[in-house]
N, C-alpha and C positions, 0 to 999 in steps of 0.2 A: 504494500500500500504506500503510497507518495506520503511524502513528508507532510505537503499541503492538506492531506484526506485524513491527517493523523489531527492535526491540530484541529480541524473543523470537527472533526468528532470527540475530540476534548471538549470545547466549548459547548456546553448543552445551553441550547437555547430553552429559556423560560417558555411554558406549556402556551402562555397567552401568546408569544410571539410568533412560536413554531404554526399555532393555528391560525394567523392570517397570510403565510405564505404559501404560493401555489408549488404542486408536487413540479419537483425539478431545481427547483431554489431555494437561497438562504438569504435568510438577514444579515446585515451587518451594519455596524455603528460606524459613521465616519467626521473623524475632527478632530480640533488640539483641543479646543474649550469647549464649542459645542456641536454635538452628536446630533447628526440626522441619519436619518435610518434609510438604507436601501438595499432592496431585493435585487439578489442579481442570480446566475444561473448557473448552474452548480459547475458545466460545462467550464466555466474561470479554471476553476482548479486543473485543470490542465494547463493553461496557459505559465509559462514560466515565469515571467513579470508579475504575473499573479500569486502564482507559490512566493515569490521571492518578498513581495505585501506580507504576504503572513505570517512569512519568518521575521519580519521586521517587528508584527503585532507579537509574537512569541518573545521576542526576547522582550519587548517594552512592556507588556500587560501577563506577563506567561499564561495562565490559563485563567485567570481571575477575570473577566466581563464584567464590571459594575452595572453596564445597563441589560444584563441579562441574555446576550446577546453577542456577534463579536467584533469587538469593538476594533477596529482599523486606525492606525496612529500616523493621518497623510491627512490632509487637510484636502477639503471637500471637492477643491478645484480642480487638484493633483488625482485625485481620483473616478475626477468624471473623466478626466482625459484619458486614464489608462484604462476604463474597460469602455469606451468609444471607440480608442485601437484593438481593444479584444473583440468588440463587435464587427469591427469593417476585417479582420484576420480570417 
């Protein structure tokens, strides 16, 4: 199992949160101060760039998600951008 599929299954998402996402996807928290949430498609986790997001969130939050959820440590900007390139890939 990828490193990436290792850590998303570490982070159990809170029951309320797991049950607004559609089958195929996860949540994630993204921001330095504040956290907006978005659904993206589990497919990411393939993406290198994308693993490489997670290890970043691992070592800075290790598996602790205050917002119940996982929380991503790139600001919101930085992270529309990289899976806008994962989506046109």
């Amino acid at each position: 199992m990828s490193h990436a599929k290792q850590i998303l299954q570490r982070s159990l998402f809170a029951s309320t949160t797991a049950a607004n996402v559609p089958k195929g996807h996860f949540a994630v928290y993204v921001g330095l101060s504040q956290k907006k949430r978005f659904v993206v498609p589990l497919s990411y986790l393939n993406h290198p760039s994308f693993q490489d997001l997670l290890s970043q969130t691992e070592e800075e939050f290790g598996f602790v998600h205050p917002m119940g959820g996982l929380t991503v440590p790139c600001n919101e900007d930085d992270f529309i951008n990289l899976t806008c390139h994962l989506n046109s890939s």
